[in-house]
C-alpha positions as semicolon CSV with decimal commas, in nm:
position;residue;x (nm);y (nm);z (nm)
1;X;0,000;0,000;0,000
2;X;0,108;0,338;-0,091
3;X;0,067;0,658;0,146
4;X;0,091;0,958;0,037
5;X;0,292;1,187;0,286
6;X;0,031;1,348;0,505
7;X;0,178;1,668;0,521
8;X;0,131;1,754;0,129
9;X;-0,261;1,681;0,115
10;X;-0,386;1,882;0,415
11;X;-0,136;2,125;0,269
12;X;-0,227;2,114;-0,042
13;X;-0,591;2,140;0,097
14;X;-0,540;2,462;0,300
15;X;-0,364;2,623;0,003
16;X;-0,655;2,537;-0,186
17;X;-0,885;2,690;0,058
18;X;-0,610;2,978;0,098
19;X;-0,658;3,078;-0,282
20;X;-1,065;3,033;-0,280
21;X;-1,150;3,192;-0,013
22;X;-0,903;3,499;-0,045
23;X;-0,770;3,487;-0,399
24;X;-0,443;3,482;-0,292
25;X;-0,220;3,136;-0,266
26;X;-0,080;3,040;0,110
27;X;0,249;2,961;0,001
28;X;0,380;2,941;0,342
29;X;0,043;2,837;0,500
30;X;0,103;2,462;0,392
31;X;0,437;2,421;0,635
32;X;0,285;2,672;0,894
33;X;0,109;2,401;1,154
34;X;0,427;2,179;1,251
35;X;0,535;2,230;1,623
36;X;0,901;2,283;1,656
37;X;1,098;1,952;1,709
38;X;1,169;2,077;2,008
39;X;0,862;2,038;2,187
40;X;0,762;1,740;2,031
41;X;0,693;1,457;2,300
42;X;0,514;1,119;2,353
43;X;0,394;0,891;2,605
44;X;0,575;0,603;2,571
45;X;0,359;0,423;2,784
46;X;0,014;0,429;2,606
47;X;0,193;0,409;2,244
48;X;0,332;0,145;2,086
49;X;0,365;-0,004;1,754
50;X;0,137;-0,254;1,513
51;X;0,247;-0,411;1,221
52;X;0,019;-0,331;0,860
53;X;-0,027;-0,662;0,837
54;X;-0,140;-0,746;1,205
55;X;-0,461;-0,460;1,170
56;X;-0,799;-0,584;1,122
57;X;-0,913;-0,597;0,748
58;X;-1,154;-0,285;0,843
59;X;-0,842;-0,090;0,930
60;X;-0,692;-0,193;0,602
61;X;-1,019;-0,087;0,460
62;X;-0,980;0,283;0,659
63;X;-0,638;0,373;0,544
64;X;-0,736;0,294;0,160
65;X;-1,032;0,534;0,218
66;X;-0,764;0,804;0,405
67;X;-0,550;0,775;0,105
68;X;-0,815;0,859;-0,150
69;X;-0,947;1,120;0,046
70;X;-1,314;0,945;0,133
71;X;-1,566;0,882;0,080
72;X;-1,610;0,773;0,448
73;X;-1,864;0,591;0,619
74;X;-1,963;0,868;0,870
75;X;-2,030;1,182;0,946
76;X;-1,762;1,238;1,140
77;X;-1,448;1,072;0,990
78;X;-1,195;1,349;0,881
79;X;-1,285;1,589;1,195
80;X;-0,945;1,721;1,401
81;X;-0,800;1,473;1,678
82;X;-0,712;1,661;1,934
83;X;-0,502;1,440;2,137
84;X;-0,630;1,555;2,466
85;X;-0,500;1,204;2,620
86;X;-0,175;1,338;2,540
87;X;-0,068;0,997;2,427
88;X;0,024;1,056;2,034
89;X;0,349;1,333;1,980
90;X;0,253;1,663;2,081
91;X;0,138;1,854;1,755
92;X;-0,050;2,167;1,648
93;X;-0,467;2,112;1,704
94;X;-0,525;2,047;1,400
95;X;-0,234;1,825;1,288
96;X;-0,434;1,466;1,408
97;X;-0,776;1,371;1,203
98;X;-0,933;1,067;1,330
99;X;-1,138;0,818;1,115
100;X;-1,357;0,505;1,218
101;X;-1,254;0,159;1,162
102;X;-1,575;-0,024;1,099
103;X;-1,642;-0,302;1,374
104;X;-1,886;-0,557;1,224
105;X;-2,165;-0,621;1,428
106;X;-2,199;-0,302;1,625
107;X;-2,462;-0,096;1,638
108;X;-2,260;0,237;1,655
109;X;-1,906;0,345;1,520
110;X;-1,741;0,143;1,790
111;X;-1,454;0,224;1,964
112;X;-1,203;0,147;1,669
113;X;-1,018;0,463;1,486
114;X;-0,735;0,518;1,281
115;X;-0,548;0,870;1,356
116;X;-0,386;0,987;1,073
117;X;-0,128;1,217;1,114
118;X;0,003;1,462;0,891
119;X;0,350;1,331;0,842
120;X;0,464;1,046;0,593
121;X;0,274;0,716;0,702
122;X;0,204;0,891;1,028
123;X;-0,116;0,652;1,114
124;X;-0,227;0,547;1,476
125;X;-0,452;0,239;1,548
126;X;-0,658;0,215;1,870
127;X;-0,941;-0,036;1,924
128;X;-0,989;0,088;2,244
129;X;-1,171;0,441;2,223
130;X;-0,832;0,631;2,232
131;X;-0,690;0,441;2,565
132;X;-0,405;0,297;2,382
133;X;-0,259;0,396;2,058
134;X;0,005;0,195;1,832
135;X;0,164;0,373;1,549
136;X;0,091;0,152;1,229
137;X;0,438;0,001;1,110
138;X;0,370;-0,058;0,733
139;X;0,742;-0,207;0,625
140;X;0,589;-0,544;0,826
């Protein structure tokens, strides 16, 4: 599976919106969000890692729909992450967007999500409703 870095679509995206909305381009708006390295931290604790191949199918299923920008299965796929838990590497608000991972069977969304971030294959599974996280390894 190919991802395409992160960082260029919602880029590309608010340049887009830059230039309709104001008739102007955002040349430096699509490198503007990134936190400094420096500040940059995780919690090791409640993040680890998951192989590609080791997801459910569903979250296979997600990532295909992230990478060709929808269309997703509800409402509220694509809305901002905003790592409140503090779990995932601290990042400007609207640098996470989380996405459901469809749970067969259940009569609501579930508690499974894929949070994409916007760096190169920057993708977080949890099947727990954001209690643990594991960054998806896709070279496994």
């Amino acid at each position: 599976m190919t991802t395409p870095h992160r960082l260029v679509r919602f880029g590309a995206l608010a340049a887009l919106a830059s230039t309709l909305l104001l008739g102007t381009p955002a040349v430096a708006a699509t490198h503007a969000t990134a936190a400094p390295a420096a500040v940059r931290t995780v919690n090791l604790e409640s993040t680890g890692s998951v192989c590609y191949s080791e997801l459910p199918s569903q979250a296979h299923d997600t990532l295909t729909l992230i990478d060709q920008g929808g269309p997703f299965p509800y409402s509220r796929d694509g809305i901002v992450f905003t790592n409140r838990e503090g779990a995932l590497p601290q990042q400007s608000r609207s640098y996470y967007h989380e996405y459901t991972v469809i749970t067969p069977g259940a009569p609501t969304r579930g508690t499974r999500r894929i949070i994409a971030g916007q760096g190169d294959h920057e993708d977080y599974y949890t099947a727990d409703h954001y209690q643990t996280f594991d960054k998806v390894d896709f070279g496994c």
